[in-house]
C-alpha positions as CSV (number, residue, x, y, z in Angstrom):
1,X,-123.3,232.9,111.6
2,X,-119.3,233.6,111.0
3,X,-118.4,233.0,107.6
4,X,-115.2,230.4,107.0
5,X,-113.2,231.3,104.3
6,X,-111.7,228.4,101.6
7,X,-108.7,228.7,102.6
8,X,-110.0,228.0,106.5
9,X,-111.7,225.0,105.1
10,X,-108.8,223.9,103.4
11,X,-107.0,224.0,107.1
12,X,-109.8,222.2,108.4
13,X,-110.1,219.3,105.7
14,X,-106.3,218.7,106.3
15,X,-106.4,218.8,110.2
16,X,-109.1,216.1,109.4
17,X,-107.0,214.2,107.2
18,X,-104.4,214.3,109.8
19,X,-106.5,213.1,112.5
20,X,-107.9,210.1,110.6
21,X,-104.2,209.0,109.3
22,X,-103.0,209.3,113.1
23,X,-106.1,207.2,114.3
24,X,-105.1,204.7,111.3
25,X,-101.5,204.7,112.5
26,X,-102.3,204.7,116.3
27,X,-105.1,201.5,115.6
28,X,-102.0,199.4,113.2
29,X,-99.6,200.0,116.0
30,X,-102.0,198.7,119.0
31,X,-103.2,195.8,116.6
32,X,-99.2,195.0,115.9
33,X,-98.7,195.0,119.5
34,X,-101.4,192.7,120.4
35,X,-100.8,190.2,117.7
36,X,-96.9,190.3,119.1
37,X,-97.8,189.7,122.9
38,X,-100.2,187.6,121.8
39,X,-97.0,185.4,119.7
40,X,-95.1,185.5,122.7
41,X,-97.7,184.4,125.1
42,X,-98.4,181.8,122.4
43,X,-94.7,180.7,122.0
44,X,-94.6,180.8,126.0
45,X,-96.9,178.4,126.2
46,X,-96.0,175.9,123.8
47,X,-92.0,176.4,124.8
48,X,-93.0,175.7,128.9
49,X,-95.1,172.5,127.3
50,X,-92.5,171.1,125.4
51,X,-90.2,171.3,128.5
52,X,-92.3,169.6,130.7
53,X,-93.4,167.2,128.0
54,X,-89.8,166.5,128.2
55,X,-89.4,166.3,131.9
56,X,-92.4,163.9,131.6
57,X,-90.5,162.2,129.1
58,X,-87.1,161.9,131.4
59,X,-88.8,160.4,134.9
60,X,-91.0,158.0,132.5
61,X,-88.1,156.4,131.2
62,X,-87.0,156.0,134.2
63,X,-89.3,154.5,136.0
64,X,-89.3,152.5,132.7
65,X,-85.8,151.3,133.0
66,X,-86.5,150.2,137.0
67,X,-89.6,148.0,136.2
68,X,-88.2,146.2,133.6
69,X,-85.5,145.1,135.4
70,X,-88.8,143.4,137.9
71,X,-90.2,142.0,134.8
72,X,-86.6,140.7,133.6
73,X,-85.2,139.6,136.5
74,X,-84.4,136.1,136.9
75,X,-85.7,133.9,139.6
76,X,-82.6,132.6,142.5
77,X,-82.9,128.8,143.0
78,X,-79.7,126.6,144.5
79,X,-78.4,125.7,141.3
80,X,-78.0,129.5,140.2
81,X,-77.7,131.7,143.3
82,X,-78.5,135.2,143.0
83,X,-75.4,137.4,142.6
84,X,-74.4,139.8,144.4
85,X,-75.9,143.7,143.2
86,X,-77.8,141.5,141.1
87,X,-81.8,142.0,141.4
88,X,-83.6,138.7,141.6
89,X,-86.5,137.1,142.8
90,X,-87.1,134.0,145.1
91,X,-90.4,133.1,142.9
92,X,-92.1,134.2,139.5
93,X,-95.3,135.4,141.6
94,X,-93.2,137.7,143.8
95,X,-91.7,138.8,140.6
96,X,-94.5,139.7,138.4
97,X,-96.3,141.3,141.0
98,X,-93.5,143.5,141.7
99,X,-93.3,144.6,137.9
100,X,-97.0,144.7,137.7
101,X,-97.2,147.3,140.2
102,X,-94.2,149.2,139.3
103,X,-95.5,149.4,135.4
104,X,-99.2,150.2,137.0
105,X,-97.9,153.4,138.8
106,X,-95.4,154.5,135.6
107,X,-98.8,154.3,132.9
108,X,-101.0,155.9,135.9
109,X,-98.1,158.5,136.5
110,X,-97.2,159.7,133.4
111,X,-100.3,158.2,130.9
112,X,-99.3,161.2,127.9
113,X,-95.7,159.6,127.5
114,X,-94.2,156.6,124.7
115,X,-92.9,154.7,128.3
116,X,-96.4,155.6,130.1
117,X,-98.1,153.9,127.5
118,X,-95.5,150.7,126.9
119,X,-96.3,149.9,130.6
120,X,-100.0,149.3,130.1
121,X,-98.6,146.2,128.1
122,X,-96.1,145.1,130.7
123,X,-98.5,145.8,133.0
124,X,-100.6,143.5,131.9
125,X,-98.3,140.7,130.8
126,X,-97.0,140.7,134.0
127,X,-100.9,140.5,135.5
128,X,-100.8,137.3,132.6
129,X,-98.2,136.0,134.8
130,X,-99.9,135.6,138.4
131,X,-103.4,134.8,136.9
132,X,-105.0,138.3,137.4
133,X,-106.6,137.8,134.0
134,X,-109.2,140.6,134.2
135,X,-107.2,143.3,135.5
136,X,-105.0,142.2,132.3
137,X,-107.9,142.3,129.8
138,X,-108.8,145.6,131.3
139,X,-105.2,147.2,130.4
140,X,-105.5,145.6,127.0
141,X,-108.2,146.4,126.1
142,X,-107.8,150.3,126.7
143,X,-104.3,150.2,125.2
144,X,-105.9,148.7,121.9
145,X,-108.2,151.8,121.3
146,X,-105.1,153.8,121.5
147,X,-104.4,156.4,119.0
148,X,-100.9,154.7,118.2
149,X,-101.3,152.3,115.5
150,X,-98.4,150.1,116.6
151,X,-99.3,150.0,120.5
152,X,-103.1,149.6,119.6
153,X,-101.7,146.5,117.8
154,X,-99.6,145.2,120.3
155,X,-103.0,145.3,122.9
156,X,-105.0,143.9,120.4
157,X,-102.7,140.9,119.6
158,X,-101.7,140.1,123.5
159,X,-105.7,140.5,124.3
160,X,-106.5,137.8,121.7
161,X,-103.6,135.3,123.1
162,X,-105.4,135.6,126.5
163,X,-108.8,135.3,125.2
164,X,-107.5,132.4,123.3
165,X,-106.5,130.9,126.3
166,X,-109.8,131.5,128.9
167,X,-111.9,130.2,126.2
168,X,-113.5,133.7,124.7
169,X,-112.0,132.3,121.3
170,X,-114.7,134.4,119.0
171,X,-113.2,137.3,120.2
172,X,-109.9,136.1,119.9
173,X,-110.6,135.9,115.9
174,X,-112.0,139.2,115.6
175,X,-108.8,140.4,116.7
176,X,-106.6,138.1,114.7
177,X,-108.6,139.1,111.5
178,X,-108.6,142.9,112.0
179,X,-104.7,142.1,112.5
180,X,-104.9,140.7,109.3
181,X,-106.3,142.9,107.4
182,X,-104.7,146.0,109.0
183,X,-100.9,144.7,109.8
184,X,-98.7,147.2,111.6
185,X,-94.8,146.8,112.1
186,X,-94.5,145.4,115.4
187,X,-97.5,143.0,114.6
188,X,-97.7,142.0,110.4
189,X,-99.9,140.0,108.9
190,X,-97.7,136.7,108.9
191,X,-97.8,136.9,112.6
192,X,-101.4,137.1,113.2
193,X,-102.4,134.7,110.6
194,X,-99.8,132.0,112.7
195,X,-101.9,133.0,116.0
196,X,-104.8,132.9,114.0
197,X,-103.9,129.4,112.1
198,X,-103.0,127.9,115.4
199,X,-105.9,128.9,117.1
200,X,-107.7,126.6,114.7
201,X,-105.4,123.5,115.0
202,X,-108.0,121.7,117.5
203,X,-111.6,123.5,116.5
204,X,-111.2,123.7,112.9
205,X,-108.0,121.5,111.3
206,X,-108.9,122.4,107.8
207,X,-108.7,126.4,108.0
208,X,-105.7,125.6,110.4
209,X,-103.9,123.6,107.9
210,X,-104.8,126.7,104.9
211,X,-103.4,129.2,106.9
212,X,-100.2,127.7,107.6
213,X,-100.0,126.6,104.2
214,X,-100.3,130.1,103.0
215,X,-97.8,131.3,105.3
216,X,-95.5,129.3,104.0
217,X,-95.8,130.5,100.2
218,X,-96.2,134.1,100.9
219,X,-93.5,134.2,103.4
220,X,-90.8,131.4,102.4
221,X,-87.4,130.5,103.9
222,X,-88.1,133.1,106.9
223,X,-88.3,132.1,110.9
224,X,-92.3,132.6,110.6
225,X,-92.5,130.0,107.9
226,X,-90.7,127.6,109.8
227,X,-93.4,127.6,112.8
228,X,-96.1,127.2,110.0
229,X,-94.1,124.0,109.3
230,X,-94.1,123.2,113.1
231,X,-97.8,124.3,113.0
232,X,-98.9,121.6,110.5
233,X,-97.3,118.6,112.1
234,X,-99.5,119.8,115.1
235,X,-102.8,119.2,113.0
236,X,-104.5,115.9,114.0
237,X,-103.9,113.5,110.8
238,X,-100.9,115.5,109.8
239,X,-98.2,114.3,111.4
């Protein structure tokens, strides 16, 4: 067996210390590259989403923009003609279901945008309109498990008008309370205690006559407390 001398085994040890220090640089480098392409894959992605999260954005509004002038449109008789570049209808049925339709296709169309999600309501206010009731409760009700507070609201207060009105009034006060006792901005409390308190003007006078009366010293001298007013002279015994 050859014999290796300390000084080739000092040549040896640093070779191997070389080798191990390039590995260690060679195995920072690849990991540096991946996690880089793997940053620009990442901000790719998220740039090419945001752009067609916009496009999304651009058609819904307007598509938007053309069925609300359906729902908005107002209806030609003799004594007001329709004017000329002016789009109107010849009757509210031809007119609702011509938003209804047009809102129908923008929420099926682009269901992941602010306007996609807006026309559920319309959708269904405009069903409200030509007596398609269930195809309205249907809209409602998935736009009131929405994730957005305010448009969850909005479903949850229009679905308890119509089940106010085709006689499912227990439901209807689940709603109204749960608007109660969570209020949003585009449906507070005041307004769903006056649905609530007018719901009871027929079935239960006393409760009706509480609610207005509370509306009326928690939210004085505004346009809500005025209807409470109106509200009470509606009770049987108050007028």
């Amino acid at each position: 067996m050859a014999h290796i001398s300390r000084k080739e085994l000092k040549k040896d040890e640093v070779r191997e210390t070389f080798a191990h220090g390039a590995e260690a640089v060679l195995s920072h480098q690849t990991l540096t590259i991946y996690l880089l392409s793997l940053a620009i894959i990442v901000a790719a992605a998220v740039l090419s989403y945001r752009l067609y999260s916009e496009r999304q954005d651009v058609k819904a509004s307007a598509a938007y923009d053309v069925a609300m002038q359906s729902f908005s449109a107002p209806i030609a008789t003799a004594a007001a003609p329709a004017q000329p570049g002016t789009l109107t209808f010849t009757d509210e049925k031809t007119k609702y279901t011509d938003a209804a339709t047009k809102f129908t296709t923008l929420a099926n169309s682009y269901p992941h945008t602010h306007d996609g999600t807006l026309a559920k309501y319309f959708a269904a206010v405009s069903d409200e309109h030509i007596g398609k009731d269930d195809d309205a409760k249907r809209l409602l009700s998935q736009l009131a498990t929405s994730s957005d507070i305010e448009f969850a609201a909005m479903g949850k207060y229009e679905l308890a008008q119509l089940q106010d009105r085709t006689g499912q009034s227990g439901e209807a006060v689940k709603l109204y309370q749960e608007l109660i006792d969570k209020p949003t901005v585009l449906v507070p409390k005041s307004l769903a205690m006056l649905a609530l308190a007018q719901h009871y003007i027929q079935s239960d006078p006393a409760q009706a006559s509480r609610l207005f009366s509370q509306i009326k010293t928690d939210y004085p001298d505004t346009p809500i407390a005025e209807q409470a007013d109106q509200g009470l002279s509606m009770i049987p015994g108050k007028s």
